[in-house]
GUROMI-513322 format. One line per field, with one value per residue: x, y, z of N, C-alpha, C in turn; residue number from 1. Coordinates in pm, whole numbers, plus 32768, in hexadecimal, padded with zeros to 4 digits. Each point is the difference from the previous one (the first is absolute). Example, Ala and Ser with C-alpha at 12.3 -4.5 7.8 and 13.67 -1.06 7.14 Angstrom:
2
nu	8527/7FDD;
nv	7DC7/8069;
nw	830C/7FB8;
cau	7FA7/8052;
cav	8077/8077;
caw	8000/8006;
cu	805A/7FB3;
cv	8078/806D;
cw	8000/8049;
resi	1/2;
! end
This chain:
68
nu	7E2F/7F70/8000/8078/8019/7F7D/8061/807F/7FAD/7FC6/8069/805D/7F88/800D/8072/7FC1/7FB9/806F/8042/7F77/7FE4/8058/7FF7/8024/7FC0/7F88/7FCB/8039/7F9C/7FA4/7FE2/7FB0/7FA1/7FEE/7FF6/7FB2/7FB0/7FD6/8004/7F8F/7FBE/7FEE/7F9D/8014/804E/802D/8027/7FF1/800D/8037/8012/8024/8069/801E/801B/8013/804A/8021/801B/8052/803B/8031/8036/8076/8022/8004/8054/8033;
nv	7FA4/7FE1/8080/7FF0/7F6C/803B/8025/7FB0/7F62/8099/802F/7F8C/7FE6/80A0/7FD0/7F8D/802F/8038/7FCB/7FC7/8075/7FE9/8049/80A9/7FC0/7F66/80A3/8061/7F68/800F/80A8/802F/7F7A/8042/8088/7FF5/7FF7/805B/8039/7F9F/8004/807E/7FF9/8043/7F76/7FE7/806B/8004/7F8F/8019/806B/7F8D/7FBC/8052/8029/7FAA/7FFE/805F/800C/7F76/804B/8056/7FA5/7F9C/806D/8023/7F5E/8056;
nw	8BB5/803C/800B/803A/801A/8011/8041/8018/8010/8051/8033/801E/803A/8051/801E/7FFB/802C/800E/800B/804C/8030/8018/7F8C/803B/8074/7FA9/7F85/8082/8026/7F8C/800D/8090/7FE7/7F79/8032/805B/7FA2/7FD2/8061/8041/7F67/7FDC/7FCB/7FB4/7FCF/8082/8067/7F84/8030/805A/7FE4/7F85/8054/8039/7F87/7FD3/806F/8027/7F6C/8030/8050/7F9D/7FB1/8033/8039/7F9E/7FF9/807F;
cau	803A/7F98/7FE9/807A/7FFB/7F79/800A/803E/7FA8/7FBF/8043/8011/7F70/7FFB/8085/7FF7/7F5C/8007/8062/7FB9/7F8F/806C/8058/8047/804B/802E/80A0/8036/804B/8077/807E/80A1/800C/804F/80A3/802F/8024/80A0/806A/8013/8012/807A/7FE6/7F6E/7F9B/7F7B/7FC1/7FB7/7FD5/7FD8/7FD8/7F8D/7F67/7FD1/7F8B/7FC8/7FB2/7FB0/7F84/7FA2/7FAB/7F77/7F79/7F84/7FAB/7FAB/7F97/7F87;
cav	7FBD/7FD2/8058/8014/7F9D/8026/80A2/7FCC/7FE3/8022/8056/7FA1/8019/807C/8000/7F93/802C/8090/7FA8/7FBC/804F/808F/7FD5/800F/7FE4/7FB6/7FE1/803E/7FA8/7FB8/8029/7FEC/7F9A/7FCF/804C/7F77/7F5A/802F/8022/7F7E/7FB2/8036/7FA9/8052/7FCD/7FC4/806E/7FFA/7FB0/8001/8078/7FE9/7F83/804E/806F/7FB9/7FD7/8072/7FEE/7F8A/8010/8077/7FCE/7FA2/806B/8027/7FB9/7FA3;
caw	7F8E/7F84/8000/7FAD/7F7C/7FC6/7FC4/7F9D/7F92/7FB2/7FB7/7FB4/7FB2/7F97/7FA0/7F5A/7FC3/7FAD/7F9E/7F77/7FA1/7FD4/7F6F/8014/8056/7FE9/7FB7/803E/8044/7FC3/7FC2/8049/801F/7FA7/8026/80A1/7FBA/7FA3/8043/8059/7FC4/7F85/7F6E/7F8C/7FAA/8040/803E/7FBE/7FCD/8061/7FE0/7FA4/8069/8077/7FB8/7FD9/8093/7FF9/7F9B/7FEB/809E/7FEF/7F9A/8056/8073/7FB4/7FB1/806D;
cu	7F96/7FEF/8047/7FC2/7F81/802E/804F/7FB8/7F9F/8064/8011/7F8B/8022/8043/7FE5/7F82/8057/805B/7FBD/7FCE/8067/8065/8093/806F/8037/8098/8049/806B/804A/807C/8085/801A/8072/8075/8057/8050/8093/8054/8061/8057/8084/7FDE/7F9C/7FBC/7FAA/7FB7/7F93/7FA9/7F8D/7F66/7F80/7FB2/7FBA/7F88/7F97/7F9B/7FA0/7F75/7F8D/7FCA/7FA0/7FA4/7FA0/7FAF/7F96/7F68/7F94/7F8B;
cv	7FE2/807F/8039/7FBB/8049/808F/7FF7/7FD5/8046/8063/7FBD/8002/8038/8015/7FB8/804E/808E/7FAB/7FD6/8053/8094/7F87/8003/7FE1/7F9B/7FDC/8035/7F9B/7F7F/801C/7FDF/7F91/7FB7/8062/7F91/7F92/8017/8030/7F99/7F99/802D/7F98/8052/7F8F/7FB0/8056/7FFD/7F75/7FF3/8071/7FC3/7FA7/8054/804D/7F41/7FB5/8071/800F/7F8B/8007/807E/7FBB/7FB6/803C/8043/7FD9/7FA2/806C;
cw	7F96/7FE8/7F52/7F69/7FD6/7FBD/7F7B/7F97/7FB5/7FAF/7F63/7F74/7F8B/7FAC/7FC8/7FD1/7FD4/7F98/7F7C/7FD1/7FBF/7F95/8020/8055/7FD5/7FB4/802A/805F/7FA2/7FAD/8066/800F/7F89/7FEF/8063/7FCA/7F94/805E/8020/7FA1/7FC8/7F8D/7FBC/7FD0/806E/8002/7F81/7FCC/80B1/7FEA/7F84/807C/8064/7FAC/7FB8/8052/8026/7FB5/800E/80B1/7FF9/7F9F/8080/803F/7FAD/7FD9/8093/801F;
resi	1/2/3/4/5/6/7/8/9/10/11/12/13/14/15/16/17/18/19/20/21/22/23/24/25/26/27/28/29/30/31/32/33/34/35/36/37/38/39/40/41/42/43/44/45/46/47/48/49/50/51/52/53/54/55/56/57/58/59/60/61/62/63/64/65/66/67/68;
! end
């Protein structure tokens, strides 16, 4: 079982370390994340207001990262 949880966690690892360093993937997951959200929602104008906070959040967590 500890075996397991170490293989997992490092898997785990890689997938945030390719996440952060690939553009694409990033906007790749928030596209379906905001297709998900309109489906779910059936509302364009959230789905989009949702869509300006998720990209606004985004910018001010790549600025902070930037700037250490």
């Amino acid at each position: 079982m500890d075996n397991f949880i170490q293989d997992t966690s490092a898997k785990l690892k890689e997938w945030v370390a390719l996440f952060q360093s690939q553009r694409q993937i990033q906007l790749a997951v928030l596209a379906a994340y905001l297709l998900l959200w309109l489906f779910s929602s059936g509302s364009l104008s959230t789905t989009i207001w949702i869509g300006v906070g998720v990209g606004l959040g985004w910018m001010i967590g790549r600025g902070s990262g930037q700037g250490s």
